[in-house]
mmCIF file of the N, C-alpha and C atoms, coordinates in Angstrom:
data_MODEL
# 
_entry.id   MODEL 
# 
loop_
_atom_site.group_PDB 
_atom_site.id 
_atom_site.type_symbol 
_atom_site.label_atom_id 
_atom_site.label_alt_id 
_atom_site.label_comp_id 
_atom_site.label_asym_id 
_atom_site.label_entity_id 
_atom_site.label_seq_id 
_atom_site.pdbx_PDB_ins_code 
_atom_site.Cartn_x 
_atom_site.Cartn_y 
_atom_site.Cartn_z 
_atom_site.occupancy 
_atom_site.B_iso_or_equiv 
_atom_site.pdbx_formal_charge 
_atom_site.auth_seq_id 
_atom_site.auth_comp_id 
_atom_site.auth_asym_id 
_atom_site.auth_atom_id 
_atom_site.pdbx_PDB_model_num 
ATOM 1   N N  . UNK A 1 1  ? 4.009  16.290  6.679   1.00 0.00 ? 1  UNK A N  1 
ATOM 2   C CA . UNK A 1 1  ? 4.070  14.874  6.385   1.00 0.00 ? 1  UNK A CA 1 
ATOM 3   C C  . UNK A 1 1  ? 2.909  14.202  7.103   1.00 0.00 ? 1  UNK A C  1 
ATOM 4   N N  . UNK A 1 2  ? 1.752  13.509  6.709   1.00 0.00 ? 2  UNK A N  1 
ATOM 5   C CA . UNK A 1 2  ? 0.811  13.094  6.752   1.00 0.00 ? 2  UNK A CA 1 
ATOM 6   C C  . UNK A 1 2  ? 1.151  11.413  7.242   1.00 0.00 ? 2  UNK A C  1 
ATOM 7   N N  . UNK A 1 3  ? 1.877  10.720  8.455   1.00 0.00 ? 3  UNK A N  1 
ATOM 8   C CA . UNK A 1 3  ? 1.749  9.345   7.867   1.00 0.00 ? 3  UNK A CA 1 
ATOM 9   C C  . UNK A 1 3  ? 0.454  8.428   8.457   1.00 0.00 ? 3  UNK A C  1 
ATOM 10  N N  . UNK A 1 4  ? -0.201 9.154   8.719   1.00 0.00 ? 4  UNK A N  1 
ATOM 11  C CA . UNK A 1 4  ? -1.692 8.584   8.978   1.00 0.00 ? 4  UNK A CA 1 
ATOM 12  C C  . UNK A 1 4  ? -2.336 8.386   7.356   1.00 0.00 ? 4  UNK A C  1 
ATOM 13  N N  . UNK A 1 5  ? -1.482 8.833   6.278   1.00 0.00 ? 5  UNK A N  1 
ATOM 14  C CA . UNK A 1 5  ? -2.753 8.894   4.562   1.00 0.00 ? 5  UNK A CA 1 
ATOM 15  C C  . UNK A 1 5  ? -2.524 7.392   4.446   1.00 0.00 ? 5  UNK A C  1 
ATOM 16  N N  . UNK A 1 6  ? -3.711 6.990   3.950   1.00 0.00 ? 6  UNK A N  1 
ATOM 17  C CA . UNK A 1 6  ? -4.102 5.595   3.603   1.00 0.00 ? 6  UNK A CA 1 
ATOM 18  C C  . UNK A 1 6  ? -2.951 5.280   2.129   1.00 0.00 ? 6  UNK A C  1 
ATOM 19  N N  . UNK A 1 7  ? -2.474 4.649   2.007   1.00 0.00 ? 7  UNK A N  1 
ATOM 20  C CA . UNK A 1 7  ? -1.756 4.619   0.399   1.00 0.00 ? 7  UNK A CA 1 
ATOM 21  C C  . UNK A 1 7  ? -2.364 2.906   0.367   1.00 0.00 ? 7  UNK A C  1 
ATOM 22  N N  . UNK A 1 8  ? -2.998 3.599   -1.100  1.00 0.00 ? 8  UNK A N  1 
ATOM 23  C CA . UNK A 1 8  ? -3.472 2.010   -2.084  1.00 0.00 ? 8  UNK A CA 1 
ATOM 24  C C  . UNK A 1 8  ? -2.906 1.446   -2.773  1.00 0.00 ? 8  UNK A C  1 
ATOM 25  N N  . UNK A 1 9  ? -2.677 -0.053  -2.260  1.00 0.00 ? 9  UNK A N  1 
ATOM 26  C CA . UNK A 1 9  ? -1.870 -1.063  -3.013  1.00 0.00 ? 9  UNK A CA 1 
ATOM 27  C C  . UNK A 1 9  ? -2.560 -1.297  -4.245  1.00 0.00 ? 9  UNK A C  1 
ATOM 28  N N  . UNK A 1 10 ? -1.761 -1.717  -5.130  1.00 0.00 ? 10 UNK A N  1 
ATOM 29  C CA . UNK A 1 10 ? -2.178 -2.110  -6.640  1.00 0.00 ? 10 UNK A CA 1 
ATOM 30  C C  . UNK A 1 10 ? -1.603 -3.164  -7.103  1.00 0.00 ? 10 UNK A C  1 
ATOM 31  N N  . UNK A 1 11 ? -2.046 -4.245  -7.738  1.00 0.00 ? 11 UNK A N  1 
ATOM 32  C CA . UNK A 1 11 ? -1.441 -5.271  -9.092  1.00 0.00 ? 11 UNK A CA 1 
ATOM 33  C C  . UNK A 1 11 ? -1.408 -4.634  -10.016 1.00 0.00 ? 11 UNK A C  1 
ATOM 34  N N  . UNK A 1 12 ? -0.455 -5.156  -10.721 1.00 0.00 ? 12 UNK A N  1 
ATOM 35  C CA . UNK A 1 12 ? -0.373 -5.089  -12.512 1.00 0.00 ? 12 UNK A CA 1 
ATOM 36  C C  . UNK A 1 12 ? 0.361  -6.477  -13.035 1.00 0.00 ? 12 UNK A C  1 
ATOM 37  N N  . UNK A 1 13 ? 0.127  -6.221  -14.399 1.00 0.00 ? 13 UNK A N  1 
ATOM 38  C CA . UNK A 1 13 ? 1.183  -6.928  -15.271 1.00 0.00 ? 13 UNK A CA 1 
ATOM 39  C C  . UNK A 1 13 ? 2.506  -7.158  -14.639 1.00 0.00 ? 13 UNK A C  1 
ATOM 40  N N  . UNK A 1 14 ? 3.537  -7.913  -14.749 1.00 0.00 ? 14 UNK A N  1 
ATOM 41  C CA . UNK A 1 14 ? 5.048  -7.902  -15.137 1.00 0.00 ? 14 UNK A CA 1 
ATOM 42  C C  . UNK A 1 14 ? 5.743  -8.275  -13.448 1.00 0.00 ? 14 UNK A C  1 
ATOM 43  N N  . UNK A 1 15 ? 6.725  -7.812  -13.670 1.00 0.00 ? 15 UNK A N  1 
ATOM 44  C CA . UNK A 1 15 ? 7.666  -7.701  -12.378 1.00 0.00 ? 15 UNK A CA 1 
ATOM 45  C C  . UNK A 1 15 ? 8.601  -6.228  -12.095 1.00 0.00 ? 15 UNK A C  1 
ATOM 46  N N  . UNK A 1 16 ? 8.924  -5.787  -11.174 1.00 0.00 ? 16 UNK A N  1 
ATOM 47  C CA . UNK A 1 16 ? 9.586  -4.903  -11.016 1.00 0.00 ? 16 UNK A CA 1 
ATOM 48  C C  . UNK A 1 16 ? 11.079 -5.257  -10.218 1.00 0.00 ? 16 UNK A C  1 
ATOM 49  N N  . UNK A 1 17 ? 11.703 -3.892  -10.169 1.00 0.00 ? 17 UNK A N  1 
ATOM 50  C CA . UNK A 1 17 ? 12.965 -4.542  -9.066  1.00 0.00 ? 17 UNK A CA 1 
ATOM 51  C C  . UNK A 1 17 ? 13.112 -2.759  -8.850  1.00 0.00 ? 17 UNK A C  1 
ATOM 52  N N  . UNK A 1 18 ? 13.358 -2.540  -7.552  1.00 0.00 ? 18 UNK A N  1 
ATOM 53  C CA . UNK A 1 18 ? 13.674 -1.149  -7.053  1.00 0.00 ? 18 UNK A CA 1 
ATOM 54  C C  . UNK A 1 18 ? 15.020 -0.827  -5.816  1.00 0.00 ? 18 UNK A C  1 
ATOM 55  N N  . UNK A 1 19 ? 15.589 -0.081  -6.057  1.00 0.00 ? 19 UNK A N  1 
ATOM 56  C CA . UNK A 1 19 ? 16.974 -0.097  -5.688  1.00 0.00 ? 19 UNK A CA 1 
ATOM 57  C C  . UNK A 1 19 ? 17.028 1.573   -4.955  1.00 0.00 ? 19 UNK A C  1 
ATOM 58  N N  . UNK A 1 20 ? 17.143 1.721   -3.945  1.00 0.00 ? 20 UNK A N  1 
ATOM 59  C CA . UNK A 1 20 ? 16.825 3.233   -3.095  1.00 0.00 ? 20 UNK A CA 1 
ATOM 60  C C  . UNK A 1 20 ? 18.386 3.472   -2.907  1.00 0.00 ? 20 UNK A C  1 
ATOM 61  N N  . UNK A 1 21 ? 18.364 4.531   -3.596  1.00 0.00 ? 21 UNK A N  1 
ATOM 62  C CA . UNK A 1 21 ? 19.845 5.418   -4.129  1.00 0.00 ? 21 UNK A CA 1 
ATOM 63  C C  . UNK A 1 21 ? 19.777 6.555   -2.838  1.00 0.00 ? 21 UNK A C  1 
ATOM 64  N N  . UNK A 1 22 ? 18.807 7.092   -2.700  1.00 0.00 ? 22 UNK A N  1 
ATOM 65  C CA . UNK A 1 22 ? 19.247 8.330   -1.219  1.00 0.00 ? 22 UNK A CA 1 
ATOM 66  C C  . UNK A 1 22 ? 17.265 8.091   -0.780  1.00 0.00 ? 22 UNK A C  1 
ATOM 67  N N  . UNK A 1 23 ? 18.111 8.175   0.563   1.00 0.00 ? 23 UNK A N  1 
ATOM 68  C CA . UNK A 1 23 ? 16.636 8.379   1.267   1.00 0.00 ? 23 UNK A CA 1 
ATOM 69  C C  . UNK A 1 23 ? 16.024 7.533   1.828   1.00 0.00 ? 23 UNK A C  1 
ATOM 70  N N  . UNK A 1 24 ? 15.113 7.539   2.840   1.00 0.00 ? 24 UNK A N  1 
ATOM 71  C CA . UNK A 1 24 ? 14.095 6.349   3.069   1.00 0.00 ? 24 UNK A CA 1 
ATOM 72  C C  . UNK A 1 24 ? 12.983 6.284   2.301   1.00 0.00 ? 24 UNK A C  1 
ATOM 73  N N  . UNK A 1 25 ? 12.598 4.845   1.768   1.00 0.00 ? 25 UNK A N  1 
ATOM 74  C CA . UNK A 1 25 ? 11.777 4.699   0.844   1.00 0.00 ? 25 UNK A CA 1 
ATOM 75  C C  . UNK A 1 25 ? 10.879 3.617   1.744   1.00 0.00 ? 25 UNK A C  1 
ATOM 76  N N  . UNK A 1 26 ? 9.227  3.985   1.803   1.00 0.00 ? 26 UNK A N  1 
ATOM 77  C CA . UNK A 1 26 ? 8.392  3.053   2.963   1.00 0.00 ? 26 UNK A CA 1 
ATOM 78  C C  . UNK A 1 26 ? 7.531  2.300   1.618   1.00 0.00 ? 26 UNK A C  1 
ATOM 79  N N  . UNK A 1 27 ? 8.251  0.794   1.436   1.00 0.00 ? 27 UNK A N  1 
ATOM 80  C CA . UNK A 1 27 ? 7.205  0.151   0.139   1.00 0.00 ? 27 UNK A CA 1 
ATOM 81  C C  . UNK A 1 27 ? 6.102  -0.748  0.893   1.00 0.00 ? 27 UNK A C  1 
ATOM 82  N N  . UNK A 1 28 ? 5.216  -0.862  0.602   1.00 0.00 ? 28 UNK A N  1 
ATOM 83  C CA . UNK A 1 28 ? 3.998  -1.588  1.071   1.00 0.00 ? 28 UNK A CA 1 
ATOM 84  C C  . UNK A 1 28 ? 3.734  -2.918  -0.231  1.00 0.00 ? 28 UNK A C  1 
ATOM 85  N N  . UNK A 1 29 ? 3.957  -4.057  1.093   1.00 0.00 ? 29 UNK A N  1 
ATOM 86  C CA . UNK A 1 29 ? 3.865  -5.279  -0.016  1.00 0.00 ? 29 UNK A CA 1 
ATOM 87  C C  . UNK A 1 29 ? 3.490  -6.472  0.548   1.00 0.00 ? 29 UNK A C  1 
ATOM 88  N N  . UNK A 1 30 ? 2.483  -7.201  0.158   1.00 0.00 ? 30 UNK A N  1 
ATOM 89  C CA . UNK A 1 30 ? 1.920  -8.235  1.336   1.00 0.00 ? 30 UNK A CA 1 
ATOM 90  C C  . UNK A 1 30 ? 1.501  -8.147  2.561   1.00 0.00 ? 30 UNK A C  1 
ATOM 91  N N  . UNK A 1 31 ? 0.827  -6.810  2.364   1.00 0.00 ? 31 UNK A N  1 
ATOM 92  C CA . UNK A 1 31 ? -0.094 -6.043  3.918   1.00 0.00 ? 31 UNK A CA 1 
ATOM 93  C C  . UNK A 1 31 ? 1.504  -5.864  4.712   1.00 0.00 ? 31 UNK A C  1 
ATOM 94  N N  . UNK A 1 32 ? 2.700  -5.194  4.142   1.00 0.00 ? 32 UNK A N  1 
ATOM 95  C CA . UNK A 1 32 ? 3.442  -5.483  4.949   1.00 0.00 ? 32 UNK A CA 1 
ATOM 96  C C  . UNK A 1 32 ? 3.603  -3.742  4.973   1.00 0.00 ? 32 UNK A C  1 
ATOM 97  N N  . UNK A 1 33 ? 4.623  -3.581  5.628   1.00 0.00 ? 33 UNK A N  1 
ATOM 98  C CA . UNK A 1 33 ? 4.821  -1.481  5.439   1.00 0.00 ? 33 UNK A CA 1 
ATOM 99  C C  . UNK A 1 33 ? 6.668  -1.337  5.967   1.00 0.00 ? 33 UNK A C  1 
ATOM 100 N N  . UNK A 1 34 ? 7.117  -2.021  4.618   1.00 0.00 ? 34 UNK A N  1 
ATOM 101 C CA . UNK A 1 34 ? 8.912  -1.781  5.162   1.00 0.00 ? 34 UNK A CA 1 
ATOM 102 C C  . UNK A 1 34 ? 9.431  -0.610  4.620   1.00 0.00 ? 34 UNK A C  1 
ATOM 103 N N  . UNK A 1 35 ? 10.490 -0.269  5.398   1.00 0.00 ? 35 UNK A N  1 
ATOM 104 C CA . UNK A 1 35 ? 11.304 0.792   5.270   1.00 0.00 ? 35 UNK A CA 1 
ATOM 105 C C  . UNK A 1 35 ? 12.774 0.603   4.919   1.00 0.00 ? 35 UNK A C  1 
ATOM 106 N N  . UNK A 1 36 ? 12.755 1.127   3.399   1.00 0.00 ? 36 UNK A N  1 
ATOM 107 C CA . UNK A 1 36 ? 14.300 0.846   2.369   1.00 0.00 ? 36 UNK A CA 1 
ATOM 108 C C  . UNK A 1 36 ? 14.965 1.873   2.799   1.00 0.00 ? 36 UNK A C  1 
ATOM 109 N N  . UNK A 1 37 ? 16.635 1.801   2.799   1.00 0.00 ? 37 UNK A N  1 
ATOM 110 C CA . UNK A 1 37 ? 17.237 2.356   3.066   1.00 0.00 ? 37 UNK A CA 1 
ATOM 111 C C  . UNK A 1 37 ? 18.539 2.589   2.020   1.00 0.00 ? 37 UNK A C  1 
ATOM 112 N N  . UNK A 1 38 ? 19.176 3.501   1.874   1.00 0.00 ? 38 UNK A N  1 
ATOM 113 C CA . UNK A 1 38 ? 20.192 3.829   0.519   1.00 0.00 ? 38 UNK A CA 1 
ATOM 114 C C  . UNK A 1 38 ? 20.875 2.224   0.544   1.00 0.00 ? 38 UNK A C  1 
ATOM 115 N N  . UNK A 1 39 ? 21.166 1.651   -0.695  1.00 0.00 ? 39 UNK A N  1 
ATOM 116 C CA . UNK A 1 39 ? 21.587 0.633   -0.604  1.00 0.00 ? 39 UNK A CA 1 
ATOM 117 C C  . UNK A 1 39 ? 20.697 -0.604  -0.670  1.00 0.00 ? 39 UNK A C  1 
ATOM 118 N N  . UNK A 1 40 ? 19.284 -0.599  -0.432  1.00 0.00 ? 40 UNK A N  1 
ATOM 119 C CA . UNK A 1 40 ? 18.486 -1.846  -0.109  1.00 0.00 ? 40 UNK A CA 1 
ATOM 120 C C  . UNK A 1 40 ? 17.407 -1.421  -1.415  1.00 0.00 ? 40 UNK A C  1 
ATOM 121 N N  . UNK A 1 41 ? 17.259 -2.650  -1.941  1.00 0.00 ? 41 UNK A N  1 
ATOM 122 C CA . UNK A 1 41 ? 16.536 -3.148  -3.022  1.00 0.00 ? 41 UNK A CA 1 
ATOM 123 C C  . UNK A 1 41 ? 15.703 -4.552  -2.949  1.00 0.00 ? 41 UNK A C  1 
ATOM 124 N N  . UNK A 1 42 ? 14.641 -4.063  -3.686  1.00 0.00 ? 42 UNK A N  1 
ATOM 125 C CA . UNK A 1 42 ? 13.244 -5.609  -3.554  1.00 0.00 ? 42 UNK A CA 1 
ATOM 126 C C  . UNK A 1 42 ? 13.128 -5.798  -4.918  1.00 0.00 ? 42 UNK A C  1 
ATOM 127 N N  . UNK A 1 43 ? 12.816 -6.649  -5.215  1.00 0.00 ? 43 UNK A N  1 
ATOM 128 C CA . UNK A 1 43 ? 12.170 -7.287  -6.739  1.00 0.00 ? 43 UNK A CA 1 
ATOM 129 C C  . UNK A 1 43 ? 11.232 -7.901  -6.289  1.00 0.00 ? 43 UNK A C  1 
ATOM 130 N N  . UNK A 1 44 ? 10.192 -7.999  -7.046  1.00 0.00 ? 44 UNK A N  1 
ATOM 131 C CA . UNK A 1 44 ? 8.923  -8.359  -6.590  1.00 0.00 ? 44 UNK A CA 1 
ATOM 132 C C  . UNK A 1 44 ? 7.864  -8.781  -8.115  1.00 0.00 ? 44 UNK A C  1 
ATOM 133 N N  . UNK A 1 45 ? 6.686  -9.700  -7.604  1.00 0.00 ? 45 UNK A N  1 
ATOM 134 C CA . UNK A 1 45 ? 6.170  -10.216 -9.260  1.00 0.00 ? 45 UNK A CA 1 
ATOM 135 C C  . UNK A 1 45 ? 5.341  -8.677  -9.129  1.00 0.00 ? 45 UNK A C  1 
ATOM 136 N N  . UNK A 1 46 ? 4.761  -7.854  -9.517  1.00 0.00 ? 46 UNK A N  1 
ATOM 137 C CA . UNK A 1 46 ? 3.841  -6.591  -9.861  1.00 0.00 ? 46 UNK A CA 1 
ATOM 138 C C  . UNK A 1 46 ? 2.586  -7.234  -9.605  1.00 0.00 ? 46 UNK A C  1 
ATOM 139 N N  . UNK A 1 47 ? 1.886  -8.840  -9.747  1.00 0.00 ? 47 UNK A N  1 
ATOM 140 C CA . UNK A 1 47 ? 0.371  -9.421  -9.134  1.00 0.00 ? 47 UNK A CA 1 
ATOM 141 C C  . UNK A 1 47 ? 0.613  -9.210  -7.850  1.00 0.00 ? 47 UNK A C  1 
ATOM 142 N N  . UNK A 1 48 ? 1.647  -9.321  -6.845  1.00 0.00 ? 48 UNK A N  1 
ATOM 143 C CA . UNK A 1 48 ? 1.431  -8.410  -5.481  1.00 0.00 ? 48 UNK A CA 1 
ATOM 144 C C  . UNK A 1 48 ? 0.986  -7.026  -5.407  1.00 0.00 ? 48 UNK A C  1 
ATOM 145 N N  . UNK A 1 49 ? 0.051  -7.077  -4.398  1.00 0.00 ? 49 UNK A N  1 
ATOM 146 C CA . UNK A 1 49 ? -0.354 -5.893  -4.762  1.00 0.00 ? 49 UNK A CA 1 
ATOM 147 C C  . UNK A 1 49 ? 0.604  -4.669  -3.824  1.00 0.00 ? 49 UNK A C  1 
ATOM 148 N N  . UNK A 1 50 ? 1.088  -3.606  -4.471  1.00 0.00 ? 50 UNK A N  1 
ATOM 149 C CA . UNK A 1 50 ? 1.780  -2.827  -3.642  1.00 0.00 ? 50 UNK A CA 1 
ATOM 150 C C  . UNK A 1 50 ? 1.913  -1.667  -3.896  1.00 0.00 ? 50 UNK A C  1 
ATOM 151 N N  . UNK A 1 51 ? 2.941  -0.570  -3.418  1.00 0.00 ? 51 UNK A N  1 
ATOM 152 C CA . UNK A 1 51 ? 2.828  0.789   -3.421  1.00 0.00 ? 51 UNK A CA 1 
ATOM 153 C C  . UNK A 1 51 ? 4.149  1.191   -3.082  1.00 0.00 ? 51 UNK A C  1 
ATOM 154 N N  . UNK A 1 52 ? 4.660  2.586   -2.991  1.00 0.00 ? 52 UNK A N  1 
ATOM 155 C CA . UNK A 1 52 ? 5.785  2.807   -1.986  1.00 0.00 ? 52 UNK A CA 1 
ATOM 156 C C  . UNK A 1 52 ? 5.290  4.532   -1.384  1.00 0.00 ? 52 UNK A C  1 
ATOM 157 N N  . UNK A 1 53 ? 6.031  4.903   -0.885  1.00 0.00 ? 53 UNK A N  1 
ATOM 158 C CA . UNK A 1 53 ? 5.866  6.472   -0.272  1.00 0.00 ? 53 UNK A CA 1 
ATOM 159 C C  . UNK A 1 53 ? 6.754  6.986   0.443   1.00 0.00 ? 53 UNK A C  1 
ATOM 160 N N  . UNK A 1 54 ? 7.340  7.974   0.367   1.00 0.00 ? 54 UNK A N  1 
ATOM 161 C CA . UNK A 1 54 ? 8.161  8.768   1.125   1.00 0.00 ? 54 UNK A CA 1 
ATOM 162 C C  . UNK A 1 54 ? 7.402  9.332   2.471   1.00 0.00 ? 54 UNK A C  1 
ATOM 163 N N  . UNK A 1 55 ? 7.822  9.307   3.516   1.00 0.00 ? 55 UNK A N  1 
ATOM 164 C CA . UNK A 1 55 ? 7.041  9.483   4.670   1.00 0.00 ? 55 UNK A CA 1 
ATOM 165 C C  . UNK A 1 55 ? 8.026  10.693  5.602   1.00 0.00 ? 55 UNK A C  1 
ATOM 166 N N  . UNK A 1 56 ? 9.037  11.245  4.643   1.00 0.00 ? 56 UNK A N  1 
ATOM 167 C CA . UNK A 1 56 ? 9.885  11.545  5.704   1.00 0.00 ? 56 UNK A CA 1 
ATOM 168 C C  . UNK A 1 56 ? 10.213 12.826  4.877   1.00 0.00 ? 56 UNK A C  1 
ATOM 169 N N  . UNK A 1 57 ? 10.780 14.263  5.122   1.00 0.00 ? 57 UNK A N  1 
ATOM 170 C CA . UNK A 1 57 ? 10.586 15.560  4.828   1.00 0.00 ? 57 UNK A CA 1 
ATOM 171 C C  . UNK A 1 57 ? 12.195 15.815  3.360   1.00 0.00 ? 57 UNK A C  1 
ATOM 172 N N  . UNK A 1 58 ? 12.353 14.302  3.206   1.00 0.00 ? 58 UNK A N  1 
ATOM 173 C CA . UNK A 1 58 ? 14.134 14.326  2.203   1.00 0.00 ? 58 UNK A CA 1 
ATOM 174 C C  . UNK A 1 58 ? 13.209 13.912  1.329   1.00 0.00 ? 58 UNK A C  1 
ATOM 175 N N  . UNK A 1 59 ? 14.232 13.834  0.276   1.00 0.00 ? 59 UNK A N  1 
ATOM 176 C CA . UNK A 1 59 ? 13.905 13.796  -1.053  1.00 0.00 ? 59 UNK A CA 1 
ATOM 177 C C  . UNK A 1 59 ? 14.948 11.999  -0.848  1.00 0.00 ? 59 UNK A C  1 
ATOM 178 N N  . UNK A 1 60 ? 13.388 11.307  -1.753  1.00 0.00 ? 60 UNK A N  1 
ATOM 179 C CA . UNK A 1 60 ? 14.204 10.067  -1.922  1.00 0.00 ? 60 UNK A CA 1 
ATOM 180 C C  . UNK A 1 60 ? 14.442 9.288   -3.483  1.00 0.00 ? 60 UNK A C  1 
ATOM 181 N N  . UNK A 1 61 ? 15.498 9.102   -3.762  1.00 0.00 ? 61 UNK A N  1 
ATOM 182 C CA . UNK A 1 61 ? 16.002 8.684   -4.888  1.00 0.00 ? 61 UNK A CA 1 
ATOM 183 C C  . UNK A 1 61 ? 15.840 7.085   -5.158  1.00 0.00 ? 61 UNK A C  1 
ATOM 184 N N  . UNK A 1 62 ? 15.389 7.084   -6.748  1.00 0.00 ? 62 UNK A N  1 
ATOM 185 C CA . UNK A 1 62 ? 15.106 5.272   -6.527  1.00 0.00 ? 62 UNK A CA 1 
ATOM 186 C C  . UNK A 1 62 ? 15.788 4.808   -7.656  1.00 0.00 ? 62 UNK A C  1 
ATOM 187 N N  . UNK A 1 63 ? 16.170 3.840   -7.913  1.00 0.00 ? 63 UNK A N  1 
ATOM 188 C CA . UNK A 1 63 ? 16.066 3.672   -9.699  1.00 0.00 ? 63 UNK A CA 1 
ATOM 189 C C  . UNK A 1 63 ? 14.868 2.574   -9.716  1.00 0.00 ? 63 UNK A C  1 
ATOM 190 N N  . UNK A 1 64 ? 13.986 2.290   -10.126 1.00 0.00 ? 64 UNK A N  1 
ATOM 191 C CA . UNK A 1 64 ? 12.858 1.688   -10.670 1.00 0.00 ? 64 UNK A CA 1 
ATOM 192 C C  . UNK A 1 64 ? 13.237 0.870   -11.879 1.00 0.00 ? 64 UNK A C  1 
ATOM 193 N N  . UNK A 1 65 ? 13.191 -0.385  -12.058 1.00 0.00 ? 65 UNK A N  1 
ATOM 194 C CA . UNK A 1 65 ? 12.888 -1.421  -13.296 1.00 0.00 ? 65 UNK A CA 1 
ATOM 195 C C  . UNK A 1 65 ? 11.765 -2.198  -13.398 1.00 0.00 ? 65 UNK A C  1 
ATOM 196 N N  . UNK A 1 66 ? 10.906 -1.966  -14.368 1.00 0.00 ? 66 UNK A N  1 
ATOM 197 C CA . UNK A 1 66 ? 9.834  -2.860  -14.571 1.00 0.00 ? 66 UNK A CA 1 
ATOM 198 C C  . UNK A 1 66 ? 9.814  -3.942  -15.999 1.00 0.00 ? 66 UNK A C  1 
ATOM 199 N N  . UNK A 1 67 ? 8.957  -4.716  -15.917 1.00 0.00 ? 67 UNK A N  1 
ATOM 200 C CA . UNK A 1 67 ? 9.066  -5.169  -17.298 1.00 0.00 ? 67 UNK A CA 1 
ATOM 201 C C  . UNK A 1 67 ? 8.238  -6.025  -16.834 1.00 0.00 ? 67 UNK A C  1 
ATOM 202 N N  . UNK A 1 68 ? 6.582  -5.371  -17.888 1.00 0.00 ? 68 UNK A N  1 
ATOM 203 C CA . UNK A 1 68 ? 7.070  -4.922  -18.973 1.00 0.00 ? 68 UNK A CA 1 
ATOM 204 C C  . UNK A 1 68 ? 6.828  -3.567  -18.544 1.00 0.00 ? 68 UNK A C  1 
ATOM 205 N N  . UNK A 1 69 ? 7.611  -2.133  -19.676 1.00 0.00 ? 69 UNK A N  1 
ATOM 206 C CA . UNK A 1 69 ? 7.261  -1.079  -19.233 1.00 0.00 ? 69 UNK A CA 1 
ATOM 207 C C  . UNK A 1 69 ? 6.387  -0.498  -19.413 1.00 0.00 ? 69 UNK A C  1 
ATOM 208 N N  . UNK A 1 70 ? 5.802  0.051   -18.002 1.00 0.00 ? 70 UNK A N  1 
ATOM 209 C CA . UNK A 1 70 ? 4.732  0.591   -18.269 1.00 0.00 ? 70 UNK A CA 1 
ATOM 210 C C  . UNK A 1 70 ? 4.318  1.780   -19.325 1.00 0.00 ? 70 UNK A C  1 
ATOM 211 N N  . UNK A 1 71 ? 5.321  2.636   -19.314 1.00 0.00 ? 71 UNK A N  1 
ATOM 212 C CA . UNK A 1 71 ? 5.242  3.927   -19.747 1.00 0.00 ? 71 UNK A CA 1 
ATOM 213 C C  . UNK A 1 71 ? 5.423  3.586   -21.495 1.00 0.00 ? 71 UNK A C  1 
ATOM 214 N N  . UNK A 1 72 ? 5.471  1.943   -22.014 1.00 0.00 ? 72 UNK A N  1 
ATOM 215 C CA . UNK A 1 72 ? 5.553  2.678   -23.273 1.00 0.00 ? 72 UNK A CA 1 
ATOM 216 C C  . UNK A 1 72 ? 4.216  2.306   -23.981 1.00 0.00 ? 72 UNK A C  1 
ATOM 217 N N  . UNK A 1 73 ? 3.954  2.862   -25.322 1.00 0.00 ? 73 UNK A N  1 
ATOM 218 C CA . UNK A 1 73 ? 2.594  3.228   -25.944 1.00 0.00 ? 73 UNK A CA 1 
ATOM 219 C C  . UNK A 1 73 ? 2.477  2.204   -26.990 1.00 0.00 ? 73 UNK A C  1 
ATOM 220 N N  . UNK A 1 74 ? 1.296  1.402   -27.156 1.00 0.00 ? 74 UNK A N  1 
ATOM 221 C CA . UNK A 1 74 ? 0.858  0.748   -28.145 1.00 0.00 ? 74 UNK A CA 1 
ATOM 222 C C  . UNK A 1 74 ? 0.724  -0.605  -27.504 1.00 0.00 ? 74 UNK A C  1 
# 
């Protein structure tokens, strides 16, 4: 586990909302670097620029909502 790696924040389109189901989840948002915990969820506009990362040797579970979605085509 590396937590010296630089992780790059990004904007996009839309808004998101993220909800950490198992695990610690470290999201980076407004030069900030918090640490989610099972149970804790952010919504946020996506023009912040941000990121998230697992920093810790578990496997972490999220559910992710965006909109709009990214993943679809056309």
């Amino acid at each position: 586990i590396n937590c010296e790696e630089e992780i790059t924040t990004y904007p996009h389109e839309g808004e998101e909302f993220i909800y950490v189901l198992e695990g610690t989840l470290t999201l980076f948002i407004n030069h900030q670097q918090i640490d989610l915990f099972p149970g804790d969820s952010a919504h946020y506009s996506s023009a912040i620029p941000h990121n998230w990362a697992n920093y810790t040797n578990k496997i972490v579970k999220l559910l992710v909502v965006g909109n709009p979605n990214p993943f679809k085509e056309g």
